[in-house]
Every structure is written in C-alpha cells, then in structure tokens.
PDB file of N, CA, C and O in Angstrom:
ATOM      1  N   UNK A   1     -28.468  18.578 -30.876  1.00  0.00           N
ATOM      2  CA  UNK A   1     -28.705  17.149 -30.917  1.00  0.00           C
ATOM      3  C   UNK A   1     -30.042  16.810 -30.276  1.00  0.00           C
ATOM      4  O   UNK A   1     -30.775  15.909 -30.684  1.00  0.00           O
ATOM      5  N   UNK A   2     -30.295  17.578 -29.272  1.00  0.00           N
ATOM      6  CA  UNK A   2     -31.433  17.243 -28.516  1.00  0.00           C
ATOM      7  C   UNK A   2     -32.816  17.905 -29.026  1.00  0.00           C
ATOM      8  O   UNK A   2     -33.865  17.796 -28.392  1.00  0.00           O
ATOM      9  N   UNK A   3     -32.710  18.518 -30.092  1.00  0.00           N
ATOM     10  CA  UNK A   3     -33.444  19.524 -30.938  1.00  0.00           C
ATOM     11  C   UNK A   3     -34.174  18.001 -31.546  1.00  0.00           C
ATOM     12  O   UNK A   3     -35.325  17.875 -31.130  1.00  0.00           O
ATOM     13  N   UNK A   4     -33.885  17.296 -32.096  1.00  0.00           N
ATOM     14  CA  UNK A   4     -34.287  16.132 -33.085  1.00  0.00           C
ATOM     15  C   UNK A   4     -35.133  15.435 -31.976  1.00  0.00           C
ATOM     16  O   UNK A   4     -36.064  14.733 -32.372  1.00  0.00           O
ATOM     17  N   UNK A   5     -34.957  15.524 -30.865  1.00  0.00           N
ATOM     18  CA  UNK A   5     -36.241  14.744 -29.798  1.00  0.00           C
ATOM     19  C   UNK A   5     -37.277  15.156 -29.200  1.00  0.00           C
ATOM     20  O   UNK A   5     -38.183  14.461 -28.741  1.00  0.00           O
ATOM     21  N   UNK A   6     -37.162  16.482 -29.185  1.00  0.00           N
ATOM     22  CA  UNK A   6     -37.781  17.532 -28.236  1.00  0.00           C
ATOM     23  C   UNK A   6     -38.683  18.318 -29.472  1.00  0.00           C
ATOM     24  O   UNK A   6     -38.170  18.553 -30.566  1.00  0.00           O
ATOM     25  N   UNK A   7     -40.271  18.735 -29.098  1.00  0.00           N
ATOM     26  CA  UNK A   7     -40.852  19.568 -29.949  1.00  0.00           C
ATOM     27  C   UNK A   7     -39.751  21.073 -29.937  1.00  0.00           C
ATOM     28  O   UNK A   7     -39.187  21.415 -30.976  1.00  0.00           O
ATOM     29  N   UNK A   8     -39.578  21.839 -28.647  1.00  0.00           N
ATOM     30  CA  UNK A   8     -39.366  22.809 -28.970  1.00  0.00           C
ATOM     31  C   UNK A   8     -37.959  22.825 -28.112  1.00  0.00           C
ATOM     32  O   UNK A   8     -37.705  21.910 -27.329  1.00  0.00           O
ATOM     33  N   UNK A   9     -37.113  23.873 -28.307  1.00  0.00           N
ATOM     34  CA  UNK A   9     -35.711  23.937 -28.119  1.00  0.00           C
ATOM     35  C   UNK A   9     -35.928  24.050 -26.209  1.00  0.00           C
ATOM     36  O   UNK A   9     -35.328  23.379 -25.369  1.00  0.00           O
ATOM     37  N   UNK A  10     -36.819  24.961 -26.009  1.00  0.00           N
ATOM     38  CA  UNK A  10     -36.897  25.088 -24.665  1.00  0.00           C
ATOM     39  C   UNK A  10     -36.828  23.924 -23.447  1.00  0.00           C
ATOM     40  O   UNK A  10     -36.158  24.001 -22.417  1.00  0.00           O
ATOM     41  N   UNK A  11     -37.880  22.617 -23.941  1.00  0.00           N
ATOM     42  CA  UNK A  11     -37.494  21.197 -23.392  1.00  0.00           C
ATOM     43  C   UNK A  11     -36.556  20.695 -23.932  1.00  0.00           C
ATOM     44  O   UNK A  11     -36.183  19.576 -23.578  1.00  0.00           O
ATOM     45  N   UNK A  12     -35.872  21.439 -25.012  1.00  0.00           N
ATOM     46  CA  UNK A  12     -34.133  20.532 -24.879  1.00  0.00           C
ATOM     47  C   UNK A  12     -32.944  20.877 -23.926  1.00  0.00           C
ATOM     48  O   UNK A  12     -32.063  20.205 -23.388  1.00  0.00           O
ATOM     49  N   UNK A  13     -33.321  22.369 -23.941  1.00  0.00           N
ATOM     50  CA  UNK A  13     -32.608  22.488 -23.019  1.00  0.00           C
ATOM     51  C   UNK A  13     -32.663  22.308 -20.927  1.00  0.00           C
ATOM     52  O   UNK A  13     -31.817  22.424 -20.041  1.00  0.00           O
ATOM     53  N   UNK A  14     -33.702  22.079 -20.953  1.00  0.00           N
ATOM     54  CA  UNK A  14     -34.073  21.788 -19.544  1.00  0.00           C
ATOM     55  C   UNK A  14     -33.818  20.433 -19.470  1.00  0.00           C
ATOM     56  O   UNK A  14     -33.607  19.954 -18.356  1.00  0.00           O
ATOM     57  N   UNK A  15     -33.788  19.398 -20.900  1.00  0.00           N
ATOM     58  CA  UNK A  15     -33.010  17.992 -20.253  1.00  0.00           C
ATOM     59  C   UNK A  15     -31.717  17.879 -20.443  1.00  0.00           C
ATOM     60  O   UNK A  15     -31.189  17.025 -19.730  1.00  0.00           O
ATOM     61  N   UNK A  16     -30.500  18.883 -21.710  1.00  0.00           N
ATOM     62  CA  UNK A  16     -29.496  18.741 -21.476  1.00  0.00           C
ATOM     63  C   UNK A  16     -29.178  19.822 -20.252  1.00  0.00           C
ATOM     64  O   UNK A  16     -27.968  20.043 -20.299  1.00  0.00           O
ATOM     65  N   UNK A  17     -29.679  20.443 -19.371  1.00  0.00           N
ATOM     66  CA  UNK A  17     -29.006  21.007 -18.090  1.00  0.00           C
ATOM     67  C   UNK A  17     -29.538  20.029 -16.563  1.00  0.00           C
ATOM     68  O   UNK A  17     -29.178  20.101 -15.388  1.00  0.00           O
ATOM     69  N   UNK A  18     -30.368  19.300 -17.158  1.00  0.00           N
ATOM     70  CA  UNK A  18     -30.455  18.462 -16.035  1.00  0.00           C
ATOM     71  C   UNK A  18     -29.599  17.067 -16.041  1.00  0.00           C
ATOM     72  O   UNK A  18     -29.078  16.517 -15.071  1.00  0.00           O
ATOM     73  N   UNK A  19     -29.601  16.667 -17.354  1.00  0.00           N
ATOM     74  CA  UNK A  19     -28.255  15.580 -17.718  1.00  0.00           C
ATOM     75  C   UNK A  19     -26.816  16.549 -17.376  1.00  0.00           C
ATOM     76  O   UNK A  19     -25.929  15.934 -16.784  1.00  0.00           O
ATOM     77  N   UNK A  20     -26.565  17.871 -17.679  1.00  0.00           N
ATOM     78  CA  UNK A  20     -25.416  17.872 -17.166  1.00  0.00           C
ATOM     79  C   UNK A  20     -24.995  18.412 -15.375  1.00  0.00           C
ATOM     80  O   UNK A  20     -23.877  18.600 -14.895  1.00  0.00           O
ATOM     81  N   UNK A  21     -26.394  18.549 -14.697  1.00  0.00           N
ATOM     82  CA  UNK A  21     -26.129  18.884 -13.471  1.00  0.00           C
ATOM     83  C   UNK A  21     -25.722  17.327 -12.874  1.00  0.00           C
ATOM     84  O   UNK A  21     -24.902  17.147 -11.973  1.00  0.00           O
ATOM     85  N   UNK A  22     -26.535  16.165 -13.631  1.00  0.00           N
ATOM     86  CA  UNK A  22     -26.214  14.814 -12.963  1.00  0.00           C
ATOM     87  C   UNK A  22     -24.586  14.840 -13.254  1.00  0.00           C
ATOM     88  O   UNK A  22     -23.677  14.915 -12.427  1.00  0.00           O
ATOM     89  N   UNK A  23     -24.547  14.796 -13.980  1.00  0.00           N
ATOM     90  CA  UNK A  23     -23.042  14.521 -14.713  1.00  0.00           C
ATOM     91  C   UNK A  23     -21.984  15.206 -13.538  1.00  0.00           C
ATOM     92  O   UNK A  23     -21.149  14.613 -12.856  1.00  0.00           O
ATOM     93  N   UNK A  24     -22.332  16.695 -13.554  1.00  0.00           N
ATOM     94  CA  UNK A  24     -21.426  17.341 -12.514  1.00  0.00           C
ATOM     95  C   UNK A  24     -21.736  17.076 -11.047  1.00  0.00           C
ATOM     96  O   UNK A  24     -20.903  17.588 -10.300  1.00  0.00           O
ATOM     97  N   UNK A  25     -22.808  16.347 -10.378  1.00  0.00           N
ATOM     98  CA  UNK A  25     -23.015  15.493  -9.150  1.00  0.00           C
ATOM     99  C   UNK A  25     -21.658  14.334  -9.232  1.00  0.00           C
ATOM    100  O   UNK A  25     -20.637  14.238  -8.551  1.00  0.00           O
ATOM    101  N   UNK A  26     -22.035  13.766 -10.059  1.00  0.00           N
ATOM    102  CA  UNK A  26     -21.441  12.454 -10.111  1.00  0.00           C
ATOM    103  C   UNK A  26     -20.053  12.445 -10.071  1.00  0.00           C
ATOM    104  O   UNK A  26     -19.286  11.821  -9.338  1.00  0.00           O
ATOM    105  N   UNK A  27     -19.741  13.631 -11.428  1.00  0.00           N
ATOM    106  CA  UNK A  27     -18.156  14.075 -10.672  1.00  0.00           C
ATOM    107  C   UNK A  27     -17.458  14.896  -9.545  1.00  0.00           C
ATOM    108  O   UNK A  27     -16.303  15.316  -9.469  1.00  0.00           O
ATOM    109  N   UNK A  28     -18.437  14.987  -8.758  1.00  0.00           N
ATOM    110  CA  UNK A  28     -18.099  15.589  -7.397  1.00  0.00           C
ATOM    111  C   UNK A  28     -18.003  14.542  -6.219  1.00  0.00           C
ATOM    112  O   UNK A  28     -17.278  14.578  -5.225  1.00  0.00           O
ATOM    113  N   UNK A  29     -19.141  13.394  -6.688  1.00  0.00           N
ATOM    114  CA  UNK A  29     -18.482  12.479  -5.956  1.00  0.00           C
ATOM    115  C   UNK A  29     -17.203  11.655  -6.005  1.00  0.00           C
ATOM    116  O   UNK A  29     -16.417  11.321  -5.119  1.00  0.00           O
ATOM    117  N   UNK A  30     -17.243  11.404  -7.484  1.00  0.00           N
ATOM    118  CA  UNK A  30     -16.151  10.293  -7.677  1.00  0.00           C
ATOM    119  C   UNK A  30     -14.647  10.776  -7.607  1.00  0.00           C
ATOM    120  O   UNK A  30     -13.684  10.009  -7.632  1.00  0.00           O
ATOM    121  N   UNK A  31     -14.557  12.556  -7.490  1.00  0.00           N
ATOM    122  CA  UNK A  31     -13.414  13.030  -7.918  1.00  0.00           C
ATOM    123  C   UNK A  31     -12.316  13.055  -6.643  1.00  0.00           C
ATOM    124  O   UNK A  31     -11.161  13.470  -6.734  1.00  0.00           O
ATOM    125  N   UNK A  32     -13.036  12.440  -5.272  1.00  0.00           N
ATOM    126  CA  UNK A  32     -12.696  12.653  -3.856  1.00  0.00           C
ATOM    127  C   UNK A  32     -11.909  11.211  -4.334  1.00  0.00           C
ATOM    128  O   UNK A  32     -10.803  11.042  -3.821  1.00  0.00           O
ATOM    129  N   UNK A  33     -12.311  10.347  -5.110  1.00  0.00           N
ATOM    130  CA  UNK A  33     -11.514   8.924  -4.929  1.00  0.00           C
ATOM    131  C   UNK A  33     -10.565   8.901  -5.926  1.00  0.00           C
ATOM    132  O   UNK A  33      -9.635   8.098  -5.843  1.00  0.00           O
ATOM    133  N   UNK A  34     -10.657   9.658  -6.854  1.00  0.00           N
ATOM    134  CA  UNK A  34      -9.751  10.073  -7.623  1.00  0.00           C
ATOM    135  C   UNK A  34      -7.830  10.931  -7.425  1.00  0.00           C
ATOM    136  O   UNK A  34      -7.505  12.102  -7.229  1.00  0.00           O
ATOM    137  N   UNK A  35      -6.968   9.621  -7.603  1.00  0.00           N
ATOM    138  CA  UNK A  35      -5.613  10.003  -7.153  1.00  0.00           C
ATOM    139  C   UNK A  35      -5.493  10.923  -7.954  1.00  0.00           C
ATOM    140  O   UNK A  35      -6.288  11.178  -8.858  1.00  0.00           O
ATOM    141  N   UNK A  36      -4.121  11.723  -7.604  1.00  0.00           N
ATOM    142  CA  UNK A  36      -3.659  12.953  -8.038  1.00  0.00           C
ATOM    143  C   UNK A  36      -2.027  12.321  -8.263  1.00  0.00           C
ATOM    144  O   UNK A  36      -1.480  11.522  -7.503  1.00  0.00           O
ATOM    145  N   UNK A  37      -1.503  12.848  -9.375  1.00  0.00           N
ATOM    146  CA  UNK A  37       0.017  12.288  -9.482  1.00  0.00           C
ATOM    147  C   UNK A  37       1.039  12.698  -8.341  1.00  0.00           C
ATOM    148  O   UNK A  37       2.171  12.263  -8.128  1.00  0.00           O
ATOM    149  N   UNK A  38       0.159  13.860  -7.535  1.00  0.00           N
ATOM    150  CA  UNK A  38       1.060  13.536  -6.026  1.00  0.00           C
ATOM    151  C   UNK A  38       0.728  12.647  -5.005  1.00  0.00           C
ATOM    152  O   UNK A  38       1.468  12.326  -4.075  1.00  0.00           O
ATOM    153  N   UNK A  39      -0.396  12.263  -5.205  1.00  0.00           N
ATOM    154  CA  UNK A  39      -0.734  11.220  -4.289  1.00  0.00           C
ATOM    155  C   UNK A  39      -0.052   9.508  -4.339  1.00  0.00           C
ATOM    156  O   UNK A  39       0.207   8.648  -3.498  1.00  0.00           O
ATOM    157  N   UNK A  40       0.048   9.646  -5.950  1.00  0.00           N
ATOM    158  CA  UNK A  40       1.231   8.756  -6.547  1.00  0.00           C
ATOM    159  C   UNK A  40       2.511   8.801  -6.446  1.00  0.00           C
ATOM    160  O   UNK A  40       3.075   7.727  -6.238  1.00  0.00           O
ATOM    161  N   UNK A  41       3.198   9.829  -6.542  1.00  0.00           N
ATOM    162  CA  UNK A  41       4.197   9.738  -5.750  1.00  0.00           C
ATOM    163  C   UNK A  41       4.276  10.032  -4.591  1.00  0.00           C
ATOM    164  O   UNK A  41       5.492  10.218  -4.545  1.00  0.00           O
ATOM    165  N   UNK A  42       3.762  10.315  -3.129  1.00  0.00           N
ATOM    166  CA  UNK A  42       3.346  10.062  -2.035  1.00  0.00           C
ATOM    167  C   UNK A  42       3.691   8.664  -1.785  1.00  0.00           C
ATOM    168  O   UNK A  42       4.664   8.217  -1.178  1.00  0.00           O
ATOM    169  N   UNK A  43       2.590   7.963  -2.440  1.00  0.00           N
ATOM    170  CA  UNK A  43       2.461   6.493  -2.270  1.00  0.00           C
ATOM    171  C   UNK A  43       3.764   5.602  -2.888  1.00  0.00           C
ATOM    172  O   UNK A  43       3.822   4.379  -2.757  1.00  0.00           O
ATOM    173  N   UNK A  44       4.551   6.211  -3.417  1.00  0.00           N
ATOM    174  CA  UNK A  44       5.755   5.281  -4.020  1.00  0.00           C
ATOM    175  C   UNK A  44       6.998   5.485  -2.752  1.00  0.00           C
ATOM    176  O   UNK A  44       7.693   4.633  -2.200  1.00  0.00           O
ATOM    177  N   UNK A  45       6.950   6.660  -2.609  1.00  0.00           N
ATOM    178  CA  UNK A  45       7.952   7.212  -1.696  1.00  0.00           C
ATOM    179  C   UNK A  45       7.460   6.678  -0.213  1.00  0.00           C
ATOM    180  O   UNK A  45       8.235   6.702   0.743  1.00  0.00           O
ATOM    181  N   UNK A  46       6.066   6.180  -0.101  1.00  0.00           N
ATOM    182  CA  UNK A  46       5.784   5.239   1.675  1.00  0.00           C
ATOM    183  C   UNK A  46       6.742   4.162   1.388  1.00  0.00           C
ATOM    184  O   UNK A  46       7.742   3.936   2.070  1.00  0.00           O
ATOM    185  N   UNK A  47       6.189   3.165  -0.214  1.00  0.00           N
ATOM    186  CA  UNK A  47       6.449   1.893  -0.347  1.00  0.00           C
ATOM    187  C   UNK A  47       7.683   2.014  -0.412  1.00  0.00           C
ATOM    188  O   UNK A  47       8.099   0.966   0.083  1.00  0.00           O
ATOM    189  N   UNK A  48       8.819   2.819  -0.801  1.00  0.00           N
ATOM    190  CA  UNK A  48      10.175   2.317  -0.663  1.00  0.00           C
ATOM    191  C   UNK A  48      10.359   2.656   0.916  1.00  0.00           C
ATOM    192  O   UNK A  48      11.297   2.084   1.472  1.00  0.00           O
ATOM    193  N   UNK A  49       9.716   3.354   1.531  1.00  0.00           N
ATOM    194  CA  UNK A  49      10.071   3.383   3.296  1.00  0.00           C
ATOM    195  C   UNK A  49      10.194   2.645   3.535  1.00  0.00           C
ATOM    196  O   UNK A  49      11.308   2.155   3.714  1.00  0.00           O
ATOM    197  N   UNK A  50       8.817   1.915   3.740  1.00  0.00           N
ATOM    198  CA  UNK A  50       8.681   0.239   4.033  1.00  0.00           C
ATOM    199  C   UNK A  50       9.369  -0.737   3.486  1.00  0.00           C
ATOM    200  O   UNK A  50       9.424  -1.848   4.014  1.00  0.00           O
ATOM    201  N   UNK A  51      10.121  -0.372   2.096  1.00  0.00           N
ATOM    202  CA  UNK A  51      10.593  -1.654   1.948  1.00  0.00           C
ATOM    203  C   UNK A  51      12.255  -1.491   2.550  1.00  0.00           C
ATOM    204  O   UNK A  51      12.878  -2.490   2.911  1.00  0.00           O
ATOM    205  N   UNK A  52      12.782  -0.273   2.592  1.00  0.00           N
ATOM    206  CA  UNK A  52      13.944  -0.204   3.190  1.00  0.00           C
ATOM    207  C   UNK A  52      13.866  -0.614   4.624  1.00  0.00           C
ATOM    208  O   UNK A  52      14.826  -1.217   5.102  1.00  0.00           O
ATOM    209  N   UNK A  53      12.595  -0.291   5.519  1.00  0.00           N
ATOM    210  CA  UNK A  53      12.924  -1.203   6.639  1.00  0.00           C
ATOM    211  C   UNK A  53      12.710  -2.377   6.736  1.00  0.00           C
ATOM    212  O   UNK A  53      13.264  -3.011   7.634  1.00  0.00           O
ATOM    213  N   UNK A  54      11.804  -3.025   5.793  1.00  0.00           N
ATOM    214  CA  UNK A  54      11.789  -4.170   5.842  1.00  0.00           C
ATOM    215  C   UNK A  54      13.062  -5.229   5.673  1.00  0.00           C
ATOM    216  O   UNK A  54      13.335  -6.329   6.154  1.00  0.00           O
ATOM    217  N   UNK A  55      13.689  -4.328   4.747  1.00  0.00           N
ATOM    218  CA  UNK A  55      15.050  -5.065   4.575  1.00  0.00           C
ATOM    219  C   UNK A  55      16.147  -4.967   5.708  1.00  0.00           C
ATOM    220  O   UNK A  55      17.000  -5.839   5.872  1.00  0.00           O
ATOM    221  N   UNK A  56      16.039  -3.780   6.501  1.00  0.00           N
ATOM    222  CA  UNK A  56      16.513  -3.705   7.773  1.00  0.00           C
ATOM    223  C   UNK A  56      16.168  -4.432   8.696  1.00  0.00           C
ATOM    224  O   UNK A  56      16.975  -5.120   9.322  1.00  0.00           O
ATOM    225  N   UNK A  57      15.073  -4.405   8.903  1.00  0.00           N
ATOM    226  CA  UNK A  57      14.647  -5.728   9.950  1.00  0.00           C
ATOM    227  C   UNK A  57      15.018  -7.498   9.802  1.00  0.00           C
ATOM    228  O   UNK A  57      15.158  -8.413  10.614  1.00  0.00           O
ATOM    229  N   UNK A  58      15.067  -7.398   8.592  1.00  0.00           N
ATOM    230  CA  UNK A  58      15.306  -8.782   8.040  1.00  0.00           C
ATOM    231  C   UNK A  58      16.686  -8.899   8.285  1.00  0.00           C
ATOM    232  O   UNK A  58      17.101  -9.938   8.799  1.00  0.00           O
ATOM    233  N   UNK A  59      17.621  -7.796   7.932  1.00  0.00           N
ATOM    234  CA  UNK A  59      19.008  -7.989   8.317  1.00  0.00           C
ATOM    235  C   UNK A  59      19.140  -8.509  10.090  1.00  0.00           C
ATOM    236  O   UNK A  59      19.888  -9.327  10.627  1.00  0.00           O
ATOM    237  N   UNK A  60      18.025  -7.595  10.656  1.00  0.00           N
ATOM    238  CA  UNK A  60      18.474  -7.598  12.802  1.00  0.00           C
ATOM    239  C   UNK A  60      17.780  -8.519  12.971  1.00  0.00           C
ATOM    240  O   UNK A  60      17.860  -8.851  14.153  1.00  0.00           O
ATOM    241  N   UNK A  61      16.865  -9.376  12.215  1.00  0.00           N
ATOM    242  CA  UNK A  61      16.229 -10.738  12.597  1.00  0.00           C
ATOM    243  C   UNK A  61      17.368 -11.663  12.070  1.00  0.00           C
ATOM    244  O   UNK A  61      17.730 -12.344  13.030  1.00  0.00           O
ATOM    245  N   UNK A  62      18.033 -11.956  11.046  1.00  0.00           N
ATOM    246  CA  UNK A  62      19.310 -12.527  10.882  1.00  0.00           C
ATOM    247  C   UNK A  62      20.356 -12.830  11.583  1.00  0.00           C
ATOM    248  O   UNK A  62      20.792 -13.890  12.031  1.00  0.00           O
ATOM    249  N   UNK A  63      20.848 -11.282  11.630  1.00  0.00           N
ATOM    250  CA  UNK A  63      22.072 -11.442  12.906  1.00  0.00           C
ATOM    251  C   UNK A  63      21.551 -11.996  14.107  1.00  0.00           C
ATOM    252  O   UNK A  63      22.217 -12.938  14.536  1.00  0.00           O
ATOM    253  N   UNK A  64      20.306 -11.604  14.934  1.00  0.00           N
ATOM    254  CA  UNK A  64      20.159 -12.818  16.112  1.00  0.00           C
ATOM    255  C   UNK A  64      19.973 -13.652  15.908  1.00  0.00           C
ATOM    256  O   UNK A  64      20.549 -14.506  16.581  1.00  0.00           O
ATOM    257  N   UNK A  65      19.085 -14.080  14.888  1.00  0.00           N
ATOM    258  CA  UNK A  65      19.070 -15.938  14.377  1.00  0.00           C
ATOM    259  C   UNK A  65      20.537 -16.334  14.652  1.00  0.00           C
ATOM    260  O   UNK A  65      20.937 -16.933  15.650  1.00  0.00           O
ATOM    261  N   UNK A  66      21.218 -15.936  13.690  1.00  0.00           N
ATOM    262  CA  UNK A  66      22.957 -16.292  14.147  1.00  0.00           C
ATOM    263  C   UNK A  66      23.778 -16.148  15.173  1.00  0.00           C
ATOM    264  O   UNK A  66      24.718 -16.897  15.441  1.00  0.00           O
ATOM    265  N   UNK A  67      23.337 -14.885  15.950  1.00  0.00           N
ATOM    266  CA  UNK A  67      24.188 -15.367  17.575  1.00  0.00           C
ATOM    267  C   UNK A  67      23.154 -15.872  18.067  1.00  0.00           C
ATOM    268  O   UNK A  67      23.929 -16.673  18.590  1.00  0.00           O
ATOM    269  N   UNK A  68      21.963 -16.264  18.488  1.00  0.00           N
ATOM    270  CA  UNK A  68      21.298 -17.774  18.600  1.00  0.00           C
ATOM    271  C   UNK A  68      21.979 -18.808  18.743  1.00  0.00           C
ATOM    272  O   UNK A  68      22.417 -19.268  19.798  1.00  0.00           O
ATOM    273  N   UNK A  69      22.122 -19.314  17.423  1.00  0.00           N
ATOM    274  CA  UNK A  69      23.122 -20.447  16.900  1.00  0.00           C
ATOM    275  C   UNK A  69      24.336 -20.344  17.535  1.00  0.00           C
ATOM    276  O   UNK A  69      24.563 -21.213  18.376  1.00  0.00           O
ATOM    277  N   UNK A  70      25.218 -19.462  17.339  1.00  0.00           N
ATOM    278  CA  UNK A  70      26.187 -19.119  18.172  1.00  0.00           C
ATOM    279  C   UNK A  70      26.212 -19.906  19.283  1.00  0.00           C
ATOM    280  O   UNK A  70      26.837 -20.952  19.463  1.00  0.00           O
ATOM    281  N   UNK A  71      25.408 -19.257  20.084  1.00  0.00           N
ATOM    282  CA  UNK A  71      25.260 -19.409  21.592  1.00  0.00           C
ATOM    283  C   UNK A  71      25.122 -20.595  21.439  1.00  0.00           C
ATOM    284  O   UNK A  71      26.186 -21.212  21.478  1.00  0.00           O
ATOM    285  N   UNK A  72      23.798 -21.479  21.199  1.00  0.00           N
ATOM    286  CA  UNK A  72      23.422 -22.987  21.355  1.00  0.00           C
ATOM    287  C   UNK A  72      24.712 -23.836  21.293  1.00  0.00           C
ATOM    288  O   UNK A  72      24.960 -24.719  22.113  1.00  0.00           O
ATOM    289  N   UNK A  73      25.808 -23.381  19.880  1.00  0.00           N
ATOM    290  CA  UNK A  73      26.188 -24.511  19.211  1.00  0.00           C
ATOM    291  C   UNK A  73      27.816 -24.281  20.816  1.00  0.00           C
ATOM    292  O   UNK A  73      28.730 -25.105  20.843  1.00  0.00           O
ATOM    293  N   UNK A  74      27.780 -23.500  21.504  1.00  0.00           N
ATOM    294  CA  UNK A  74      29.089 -23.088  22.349  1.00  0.00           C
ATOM    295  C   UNK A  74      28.486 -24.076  23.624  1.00  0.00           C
ATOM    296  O   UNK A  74      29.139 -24.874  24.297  1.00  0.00           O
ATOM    297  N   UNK A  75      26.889 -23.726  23.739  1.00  0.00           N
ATOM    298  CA  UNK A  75      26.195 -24.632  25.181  1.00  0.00           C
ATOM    299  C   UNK A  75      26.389 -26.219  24.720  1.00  0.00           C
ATOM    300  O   UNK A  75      26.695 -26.989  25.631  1.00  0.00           O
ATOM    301  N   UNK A  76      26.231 -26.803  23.322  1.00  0.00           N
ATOM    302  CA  UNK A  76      26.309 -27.592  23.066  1.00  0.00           C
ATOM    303  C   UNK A  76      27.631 -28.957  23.700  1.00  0.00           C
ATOM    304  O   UNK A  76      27.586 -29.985  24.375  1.00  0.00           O
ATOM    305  N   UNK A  77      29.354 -27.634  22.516  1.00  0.00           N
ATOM    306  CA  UNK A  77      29.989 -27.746  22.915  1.00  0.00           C
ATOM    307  C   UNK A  77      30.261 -28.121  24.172  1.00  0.00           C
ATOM    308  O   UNK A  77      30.823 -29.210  24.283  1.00  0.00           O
ATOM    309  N   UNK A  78      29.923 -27.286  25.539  1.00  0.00           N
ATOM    310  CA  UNK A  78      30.093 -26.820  26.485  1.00  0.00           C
ATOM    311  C   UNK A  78      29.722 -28.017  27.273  1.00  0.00           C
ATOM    312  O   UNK A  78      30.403 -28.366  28.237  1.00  0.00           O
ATOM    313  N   UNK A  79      28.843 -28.548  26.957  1.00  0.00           N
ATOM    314  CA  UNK A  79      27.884 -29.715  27.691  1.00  0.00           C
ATOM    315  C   UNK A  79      28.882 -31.009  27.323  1.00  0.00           C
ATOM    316  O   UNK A  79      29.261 -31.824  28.164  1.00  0.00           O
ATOM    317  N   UNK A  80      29.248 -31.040  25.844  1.00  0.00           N
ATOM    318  CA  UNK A  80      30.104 -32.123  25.933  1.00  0.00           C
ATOM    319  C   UNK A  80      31.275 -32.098  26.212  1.00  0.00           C
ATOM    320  O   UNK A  80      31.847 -33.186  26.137  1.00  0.00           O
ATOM    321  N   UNK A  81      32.042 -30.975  26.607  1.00  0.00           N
ATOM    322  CA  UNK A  81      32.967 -31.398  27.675  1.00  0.00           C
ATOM    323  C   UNK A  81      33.275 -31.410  28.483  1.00  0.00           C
ATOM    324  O   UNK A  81      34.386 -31.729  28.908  1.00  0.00           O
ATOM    325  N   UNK A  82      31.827 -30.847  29.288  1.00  0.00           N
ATOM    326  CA  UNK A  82      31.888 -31.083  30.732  1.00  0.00           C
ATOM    327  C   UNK A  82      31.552 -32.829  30.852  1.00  0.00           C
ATOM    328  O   UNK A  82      32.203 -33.524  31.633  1.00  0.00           O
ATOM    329  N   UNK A  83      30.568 -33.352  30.062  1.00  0.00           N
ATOM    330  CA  UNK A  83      30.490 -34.619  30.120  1.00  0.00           C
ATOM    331  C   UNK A  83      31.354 -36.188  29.814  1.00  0.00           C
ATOM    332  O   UNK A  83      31.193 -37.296  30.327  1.00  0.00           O
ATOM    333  N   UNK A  84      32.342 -35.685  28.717  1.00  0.00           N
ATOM    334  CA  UNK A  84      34.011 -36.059  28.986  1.00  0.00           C
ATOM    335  C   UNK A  84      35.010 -36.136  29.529  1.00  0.00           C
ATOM    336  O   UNK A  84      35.926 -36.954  29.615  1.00  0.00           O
ATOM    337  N   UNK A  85      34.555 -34.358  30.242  1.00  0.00           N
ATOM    338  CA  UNK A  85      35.691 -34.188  31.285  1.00  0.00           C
ATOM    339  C   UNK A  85      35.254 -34.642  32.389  1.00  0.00           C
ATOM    340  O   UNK A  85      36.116 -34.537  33.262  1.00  0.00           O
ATOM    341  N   UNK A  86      33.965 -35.263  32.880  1.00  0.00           N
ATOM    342  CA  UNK A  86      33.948 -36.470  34.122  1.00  0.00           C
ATOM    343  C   UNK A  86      34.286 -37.519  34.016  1.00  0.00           C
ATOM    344  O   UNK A  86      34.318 -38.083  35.109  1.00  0.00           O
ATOM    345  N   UNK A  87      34.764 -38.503  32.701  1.00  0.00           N
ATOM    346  CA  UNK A  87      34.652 -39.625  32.983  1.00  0.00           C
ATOM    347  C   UNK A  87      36.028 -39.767  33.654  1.00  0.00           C
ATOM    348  O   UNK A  87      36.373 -40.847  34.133  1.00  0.00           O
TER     349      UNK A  87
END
C-alpha cells in the first residue's frame, strides 16, 4: 500500500515500521487502563459487598431509630403521669 507513495520500497518500509512502532507505544500505554474480564468481575463482586452492607447498616440504623422512639414515646408517657399523678 505504501509502495503507491514512496519512490522506492525501502522508504516504505521505514514509514510503515515507524507508524507501527507508534502504534505499539500507544498500546503500551493505553493497555495499563485497559480492564480485564477479571477485573470486571473483581469489581462486581466489591459492588455486591457494599451493597450487602449497605443494606445491613440500613437495617442497625432502623432498629435504633425505633428503640429511639421507643424510649421517647415511654419518657413521654412517663412525664404525663407523673404530671397527673400530682394533681
């Protein structure tokens, strides 16, 4: 292909080996950012970690929200009949 640009074969080939040394630079850099299908599943198997504790935590932030309430609604109670039981 590079024959049709170049007088003689010799400068074709010194620009297709310098186009493909860029080429193989370029994929040496980009190939470090490049996932791997274990890195994909890696990354699926964090996100259900996290989401199973997340749902755990949400459960033990719940239950104290509710003995919270608990408690308040007994002090509540508690207040009004000590304040009945003076008059």
């Amino acid at each position: 292909m590079l024959n049709k640009y170049f007088k003689n074969e010799e400068d074709a080939k010194i620009v297709a080996s310098g186009i493909e040394e860029m080429v193989n630079q370029r994929f040496q850099t980009e190939k470090e950012r490049l996932a791997t299908k274990m890195d994909i599943m890696e990354l699926k198997g964090d996100i259900s970690h996290v989401k199973m504790r997340m749902k755990q935590s949400f459960r033990d932030q719940l239950k104290l929200i509710i003995l919270i309430m608990i408690g308040f609604a007994f002090l509540v109670v508690s207040g009004i009949t000590l304040m009945l039981g003076t008059e």
